[in-house]
C-alpha positions as CSV (number, residue, x, y, z in Angstrom):
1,X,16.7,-14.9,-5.5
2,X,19.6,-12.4,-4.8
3,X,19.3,-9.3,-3.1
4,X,19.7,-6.9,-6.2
5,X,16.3,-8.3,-6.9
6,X,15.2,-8.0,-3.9
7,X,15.7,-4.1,-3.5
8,X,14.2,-4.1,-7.5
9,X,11.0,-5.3,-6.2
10,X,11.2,-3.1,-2.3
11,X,11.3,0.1,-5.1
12,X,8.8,-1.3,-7.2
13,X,6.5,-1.6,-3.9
14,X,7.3,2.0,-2.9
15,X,6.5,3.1,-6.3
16,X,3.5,1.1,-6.5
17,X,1.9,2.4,-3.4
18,X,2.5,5.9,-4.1
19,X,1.3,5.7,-7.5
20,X,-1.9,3.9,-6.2
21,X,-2.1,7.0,-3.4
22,X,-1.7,9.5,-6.1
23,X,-4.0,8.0,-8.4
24,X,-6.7,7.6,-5.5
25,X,-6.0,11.6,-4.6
26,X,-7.0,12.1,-7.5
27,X,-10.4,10.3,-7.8
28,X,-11.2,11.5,-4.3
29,X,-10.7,15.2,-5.3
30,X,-12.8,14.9,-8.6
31,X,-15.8,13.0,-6.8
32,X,-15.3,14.8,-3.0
33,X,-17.6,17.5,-4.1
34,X,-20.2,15.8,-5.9
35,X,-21.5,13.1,-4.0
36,X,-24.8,12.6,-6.7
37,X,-22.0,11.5,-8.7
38,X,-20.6,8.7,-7.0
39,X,-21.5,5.0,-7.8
40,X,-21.1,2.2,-6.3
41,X,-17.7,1.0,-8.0
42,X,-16.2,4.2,-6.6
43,X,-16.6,2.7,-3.6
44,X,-15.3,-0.3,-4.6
45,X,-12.2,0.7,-6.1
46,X,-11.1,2.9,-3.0
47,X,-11.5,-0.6,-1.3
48,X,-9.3,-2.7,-3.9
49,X,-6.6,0.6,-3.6
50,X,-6.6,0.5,-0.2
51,X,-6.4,-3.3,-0.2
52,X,-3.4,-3.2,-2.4
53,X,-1.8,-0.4,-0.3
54,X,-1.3,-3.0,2.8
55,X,-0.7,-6.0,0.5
56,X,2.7,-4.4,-0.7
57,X,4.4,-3.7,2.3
58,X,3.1,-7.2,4.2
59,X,4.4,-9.1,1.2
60,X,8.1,-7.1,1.9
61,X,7.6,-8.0,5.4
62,X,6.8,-12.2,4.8
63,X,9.9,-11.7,2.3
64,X,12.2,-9.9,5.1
65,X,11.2,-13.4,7.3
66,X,11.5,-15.7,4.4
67,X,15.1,-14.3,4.4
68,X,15.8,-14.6,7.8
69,X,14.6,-17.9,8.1
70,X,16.2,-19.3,5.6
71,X,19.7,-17.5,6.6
72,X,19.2,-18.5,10.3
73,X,19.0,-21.8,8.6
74,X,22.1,-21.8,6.7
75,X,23.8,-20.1,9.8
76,X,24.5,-16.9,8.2
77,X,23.0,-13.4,8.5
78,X,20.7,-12.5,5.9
79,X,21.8,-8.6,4.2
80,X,18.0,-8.0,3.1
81,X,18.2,-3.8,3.4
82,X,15.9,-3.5,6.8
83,X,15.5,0.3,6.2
84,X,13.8,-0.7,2.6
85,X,11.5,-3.1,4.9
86,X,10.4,-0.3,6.8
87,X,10.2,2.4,3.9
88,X,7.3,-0.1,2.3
89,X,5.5,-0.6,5.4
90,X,5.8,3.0,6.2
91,X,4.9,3.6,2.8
92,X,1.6,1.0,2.6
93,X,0.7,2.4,6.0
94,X,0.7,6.0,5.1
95,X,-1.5,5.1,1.5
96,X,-4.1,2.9,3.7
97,X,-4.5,5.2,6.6
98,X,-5.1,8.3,3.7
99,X,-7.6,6.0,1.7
100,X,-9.5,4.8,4.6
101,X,-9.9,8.5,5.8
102,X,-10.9,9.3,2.8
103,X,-13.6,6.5,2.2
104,X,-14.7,7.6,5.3
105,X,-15.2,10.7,4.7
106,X,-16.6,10.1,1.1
107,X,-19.0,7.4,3.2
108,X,-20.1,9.7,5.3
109,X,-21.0,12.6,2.8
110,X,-23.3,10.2,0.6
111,X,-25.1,9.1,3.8
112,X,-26.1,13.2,4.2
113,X,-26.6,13.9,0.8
């Protein structure tokens, strides 16, 4: 694969995660205040969305090795964009650490209520 795919697919993980962040923000501000209107699949699709938030950025990360490897290999350097690698993980990171607060949070208020 060359490495203008490559940076396709880094941007399409960045959007990806922020859409999936945005769309969560969302649910979470619609259901924060009503806990007697959660069910269970709430729940379960802030797990799936936080799930996908970390599987975006590790898959850049086992590409960015993949590449390495395989230029280490062929004794050259490999050009993947590092600062993309670390936008996605940063990126994933930020979405995961906002949906488990929130789930948290959102855990913690149904156990009062």
């Amino acid at each position: 694969m060359k490495i203008r795919n490559h940076l396709v697919l880094s941007r399409l993980e960045v959007l990806a995660a922020a859409t999936i962040a945005a769309a969560h923000l969302g649910s979470w501000i619609s259901l924060h205040a009503q806990p007697s209107l959660w069910k269970p699949w709430d729940l379960l699709s802030l797990v799936v969305r936080l799930g996908v938030c970390i599987a975006f950025p590790a898959w850049s990360y086992h590409r960015l090795r993949t590449l390495r490897a395989r230029a280490r290999i062929e004794g050259g350097e490999a050009s993947y964009p590092l600062d993309w690698t670390a936008w996605n993980i940063a990126c994933g990171l930020g979405a995961a650490m906002i949906l488990a607060t929130s789930v948290s949070i959102m855990v913690v208020q149904y156990l009062k209520s």
